[in-house]
LORO-561072 format. One record per residue (C-alpha): x, y, z. Coordinates in steps of 0.02 Angstrom, whole numbers, plus 50000, padded with zeros to 5 digits. Layout:
XYZ ...
END
This chain:
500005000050000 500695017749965 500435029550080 499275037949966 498135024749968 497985023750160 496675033150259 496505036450451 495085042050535 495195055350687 493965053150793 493895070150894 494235085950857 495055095750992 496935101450988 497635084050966 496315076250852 496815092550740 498615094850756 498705074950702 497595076650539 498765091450497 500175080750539 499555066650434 499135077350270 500865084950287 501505067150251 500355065950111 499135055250197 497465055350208 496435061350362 494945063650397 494185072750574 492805067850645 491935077950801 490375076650898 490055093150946 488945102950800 490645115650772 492265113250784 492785123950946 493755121851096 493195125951274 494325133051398 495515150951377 497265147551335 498685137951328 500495137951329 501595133151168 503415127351233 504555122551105 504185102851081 502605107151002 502975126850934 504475119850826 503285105050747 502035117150703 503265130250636 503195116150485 501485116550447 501805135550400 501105141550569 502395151850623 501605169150570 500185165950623 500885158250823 501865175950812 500105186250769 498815178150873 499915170551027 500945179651156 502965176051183 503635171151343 505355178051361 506845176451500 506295182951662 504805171551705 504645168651878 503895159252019 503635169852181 502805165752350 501155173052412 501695191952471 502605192452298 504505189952371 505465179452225 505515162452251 506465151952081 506815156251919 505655149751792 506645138351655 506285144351467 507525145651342 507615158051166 509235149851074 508335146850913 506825155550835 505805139450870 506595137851029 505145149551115 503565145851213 502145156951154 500335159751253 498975155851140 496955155351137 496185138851124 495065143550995 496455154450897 497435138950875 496095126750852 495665140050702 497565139350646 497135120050597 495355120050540 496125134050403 497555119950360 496385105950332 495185104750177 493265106350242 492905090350179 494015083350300 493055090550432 491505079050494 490515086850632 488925081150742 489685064050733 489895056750906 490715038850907 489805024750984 490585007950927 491955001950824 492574985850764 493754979550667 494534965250569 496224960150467 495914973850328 495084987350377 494254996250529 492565005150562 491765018250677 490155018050700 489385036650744 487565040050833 486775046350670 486935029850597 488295033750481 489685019850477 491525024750407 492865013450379 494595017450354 496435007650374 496895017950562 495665027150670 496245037550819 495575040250957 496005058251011 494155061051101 494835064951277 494965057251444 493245052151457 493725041051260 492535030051207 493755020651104 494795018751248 494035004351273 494134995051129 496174994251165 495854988751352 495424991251517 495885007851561 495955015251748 494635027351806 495005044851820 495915051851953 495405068652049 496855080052086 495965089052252 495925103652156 495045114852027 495655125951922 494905144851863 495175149651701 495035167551580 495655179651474 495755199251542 496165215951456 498315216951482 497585237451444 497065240351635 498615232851703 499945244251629 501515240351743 500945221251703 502435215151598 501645207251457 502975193651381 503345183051542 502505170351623 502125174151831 501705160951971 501335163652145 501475147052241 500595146752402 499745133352513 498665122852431 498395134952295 499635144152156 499015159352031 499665156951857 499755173151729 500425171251567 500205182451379 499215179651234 498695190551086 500625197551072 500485205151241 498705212851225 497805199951347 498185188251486 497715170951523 497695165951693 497265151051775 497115150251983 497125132552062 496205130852232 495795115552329 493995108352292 492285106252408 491525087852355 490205099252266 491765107052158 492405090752141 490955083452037 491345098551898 492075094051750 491925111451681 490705125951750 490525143651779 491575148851909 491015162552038 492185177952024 491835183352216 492385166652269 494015168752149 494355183252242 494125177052421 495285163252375 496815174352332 496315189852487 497975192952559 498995188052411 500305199052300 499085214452272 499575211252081 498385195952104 496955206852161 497335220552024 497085205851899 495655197551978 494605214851995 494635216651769 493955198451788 492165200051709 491635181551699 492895163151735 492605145651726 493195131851827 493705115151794 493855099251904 495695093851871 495935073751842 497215063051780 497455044651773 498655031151800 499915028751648 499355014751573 500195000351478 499454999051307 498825012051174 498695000751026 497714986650972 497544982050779 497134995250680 496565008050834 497855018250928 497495034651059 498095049351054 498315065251189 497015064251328 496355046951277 497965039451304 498935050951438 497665062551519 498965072751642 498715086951763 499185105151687 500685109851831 502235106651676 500685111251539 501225098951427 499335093451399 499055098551226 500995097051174 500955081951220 499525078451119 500225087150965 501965078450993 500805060850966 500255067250797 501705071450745 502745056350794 501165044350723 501305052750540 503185050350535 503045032250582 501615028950451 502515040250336 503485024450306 502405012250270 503884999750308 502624987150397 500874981150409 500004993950492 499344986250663 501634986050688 501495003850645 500555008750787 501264995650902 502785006750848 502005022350880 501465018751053 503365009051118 504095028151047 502795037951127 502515028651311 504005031351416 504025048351372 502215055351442 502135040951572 503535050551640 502715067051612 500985063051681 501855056051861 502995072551844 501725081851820 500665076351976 502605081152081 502565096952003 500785101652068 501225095252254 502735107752210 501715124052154 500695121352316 501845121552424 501765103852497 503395106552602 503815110152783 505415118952714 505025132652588 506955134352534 506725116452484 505425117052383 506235133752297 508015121852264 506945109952196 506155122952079 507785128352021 508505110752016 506905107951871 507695115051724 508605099851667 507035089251681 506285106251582 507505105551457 507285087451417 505375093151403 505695106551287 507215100251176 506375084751129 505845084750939 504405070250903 504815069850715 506735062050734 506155044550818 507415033950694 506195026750617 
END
């Protein structure tokens, strides 16, 4: 088979179901997307670009358009405790043009791909409820009766994956203890706020994230607080402002400037699960939060997710082997790597809030995590000697 001939369904179309499609047509093969939701849209504000992800999608020709619509995060990031004292350095490193970490809006990126991929590639209202599969081919079987076969289907539809299941028994979802609050805000009201670096303030049981999107213009922030039972049943909901507030009183007053231009936030229950052994069976392989879901505290989420796609296209790009090795490939390159990210990423959180009965410990520790960071951000999915 050339790789002309073969054709992979997506089944999901968030930032990883995208990215992957793009990732696949860019090896000239054919993708198709396939969401459940009536649009193609993301929920949530932003997220951060480092350079494992911003240097793949540099070659789908994004790099304009990352420079227009996201935010750069420059030397000078910093973590700092609750009154706003300094407290560690925050790793990030500009050597290379692609070797920068940008602040983006969910929906301005998800926009970046649907304007990459041909609309008939695009298959909305389709939400999966079966598949099956035999020797040559595979099928998904969607709720309005349609039926589409292909020769590899991904699953990219999130933690809660219904194709999950058809690889194997998968571990229930983990809750953190925490929720997080998310939005955008004006950058115009906050005029001493410097607008190209990211700022944390780590405090008990709670840290305040700030980082640039919109080259500067706006600021995404995102404030994790423990979670009531009744908070801890929320996937994703309105959040109450007041309460926001009341969480971060006596913090850094820059927290309370920023929290006062708030004008609406959302909240989201923060889970995770186990790493788990197996992502491939046959002709069905998972992608991003379907095969790794992992808490935000290194915000490798979605890179992670676009580092699959990427790393799944140059492996079929070969065509070397029948395709159920392909993804049995795929998944022995991809495992290690964001098992070890989804347990660091659960340290990392016990680390932002402040899980330590020495302070200065916790701040070596911070300092001591730009190796691990580097190893994060220097990775490139694409050269897997394959």
């Amino acid at each position: 088979m050339r790789k002309s001939d073969l054709k992979v369904v997506v089944v999901g179309g968030g930032i990883g179901g995208l990215s992957a499609a793009c990732a696949l047509r860019r090896q000239g093969i054919e993708a198709h997307v396939y969401e459940q939701a009536p649009e193609i849209g993301e929920v949530g504000a932003g997220v951060a670009l480092s350079p494992n992800s911003h240097r793949l999608l540099r070659r789908l020709g994004l790099g304009e358009q990352i420079e227009e619509y996201g935010g750069q995060i420059t030397l000078g990031s910093f973590y700092f405790r609750p009154d706003g004292r300094d407290a560690a350095a925050l790793p990030n490193a500009r050597r290379t043009p692609t070797d920068v970490s940008y602040g983006i809006l969910r929906t301005d990126l998800v926009s970046m791909f649907t304007g990459i991929l041909p609309s008939e590639a695009l298959h909305t209202g389709h939400k999966c409820i079966g598949f099956e599969q035999d020797p040559d081919s595979a099928r998904v079987t969607f709720a309005n009766g349609e039926i589409v076969e292909a020769d590899v289907v991904i699953g990219a539809d999130g933690i809660h994956s219904v194709l999950q299941h058809f690889v194997g028994e998968q571990p229930p979802p983990v809750f953190s203890g925490s929720v997080a609050y998310r939005g955008i805000v004006s950058a115009d009201p906050l005029p001493d706020w410097p607008v190209n670096k990211s700022l944390m303030w780590l405090g008990d049981g709670k840290h305040f994230l700030v980082y640039p999107v919109r080259q500067g213009r706006k600021l995404n922030y995102v404030a994790f607080v423990p979670a009531s039972d009744e908070m801890k049943e929320s996937w994703s909901a309105p959040g109450d402002r007041d309460q926001l507030a009341r969480e971060f009183e006596g913090w850094d007053p820059r927290i309370g400037s920023l929290i006062d231009q708030v004008e609406s936030t959302f909240q989201w229950g923060l889970y995770d699960r186990e790493p788990r052994a197996r992502w491939s069976k046959g002709r069905l392989t998972l992608l991003g939060d379907a095969a790794h879901p992992m808490l935000p505290h290194l915000g490798q989420g979605a890179n992670q997710s676009i580092e699959d796609g990427f790393a799944l296209a140059a492996i079929l790009r070969q065509l070397d082997a029948p395709v159920e090795q392909m993804l049995a490939r795929y998944q022995d390159v991809r495992l290690e790597r964001t098992s070890r990210i989804q347990i660091a990423s659960r340290e990392t959180g016990r680390r932002f809030d402040s899980q330590y009965d020495d302070l200065d410990e916790r701040d070596a520790e911070l300092n001591a995590s730009a190796s691990f960071r580097a190893w994060i951000r220097d990775h490139d999915a694409e050269l897997i000697g394959v």
